[in-house]
N, C-alpha and C positions, 0 to 999 in steps of 0.2 A: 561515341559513348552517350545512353542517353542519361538525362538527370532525370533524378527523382529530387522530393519533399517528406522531407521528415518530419510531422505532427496533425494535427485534427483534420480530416479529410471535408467535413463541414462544419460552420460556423456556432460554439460554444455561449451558449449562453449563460445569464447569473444562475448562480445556484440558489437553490432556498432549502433556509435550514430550518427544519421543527426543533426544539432543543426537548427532550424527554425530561421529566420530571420525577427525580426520585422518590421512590414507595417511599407513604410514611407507617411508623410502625404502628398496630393496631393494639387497644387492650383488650384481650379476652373478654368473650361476651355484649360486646358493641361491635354494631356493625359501621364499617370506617364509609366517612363520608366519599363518592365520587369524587376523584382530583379530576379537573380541567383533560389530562395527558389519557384517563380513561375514559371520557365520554366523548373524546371526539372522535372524527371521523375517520384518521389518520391512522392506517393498523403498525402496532406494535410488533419489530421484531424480538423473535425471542434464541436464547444462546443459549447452547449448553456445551455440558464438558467434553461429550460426545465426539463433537465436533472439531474441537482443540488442535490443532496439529502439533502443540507442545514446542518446547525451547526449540531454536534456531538453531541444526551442529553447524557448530564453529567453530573450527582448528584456530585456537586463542595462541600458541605458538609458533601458527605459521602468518598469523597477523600481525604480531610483536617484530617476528624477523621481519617480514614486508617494509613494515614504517621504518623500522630503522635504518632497510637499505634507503628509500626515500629519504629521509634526514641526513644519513654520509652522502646523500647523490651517487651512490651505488647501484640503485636499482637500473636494471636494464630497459631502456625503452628501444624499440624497433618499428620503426614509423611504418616498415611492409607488412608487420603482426597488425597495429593499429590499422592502417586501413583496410586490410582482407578484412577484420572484426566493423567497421563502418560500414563498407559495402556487402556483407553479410548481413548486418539489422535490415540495411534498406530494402534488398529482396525479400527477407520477411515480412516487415512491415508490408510493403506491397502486396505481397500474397494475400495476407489478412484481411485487406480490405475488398 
């Protein structure tokens, strides 16, 4: 059997973060001074509702039952379900890269 690795295929560096600066609000008839977050160089994403893909469905009663079998120690585990599901990620993963 051969092994695989699970995680970054190459070496991850620091991330840098710009922090966006909130609109301030303008009064009619002045024009609002350039904030810092608009003159630089850094392009701005922009979001709309368009794009949304809205709440999460979530069967809220088939979550509630879940936990509580966990909490009796009821819930079923099947250590041959769990790893077919393990060695399934890793051929994906693999593929992917």
């Amino acid at each position: 059997m051969s092994s695989f690795e699970i995680g970054a295929s190459r070496p991850v560096g620091a991330v840098q973060l710009n922090p966006v600066q909130p609109a301030t609000q303008s009064v009619p008839g002045q024009n609002p001074a350039p904030t810092p977050a608009a003159t630089s160089a850094t392009p701005q994403v922009e979001t709309s509702l368009s794009t949304d893909a809205g709440p999460v469905p979530v069967d809220q009663a088939r979550v509630a039952e879940i936990r509580q079998a966990v909490q009796n120690g009821t819930y079923p585990v099947i250590p041959a379900k769990i790893s077919d599901a393990m060695i399934a990620a890793g051929a994906l993963l693999q593929k992917a890269s």
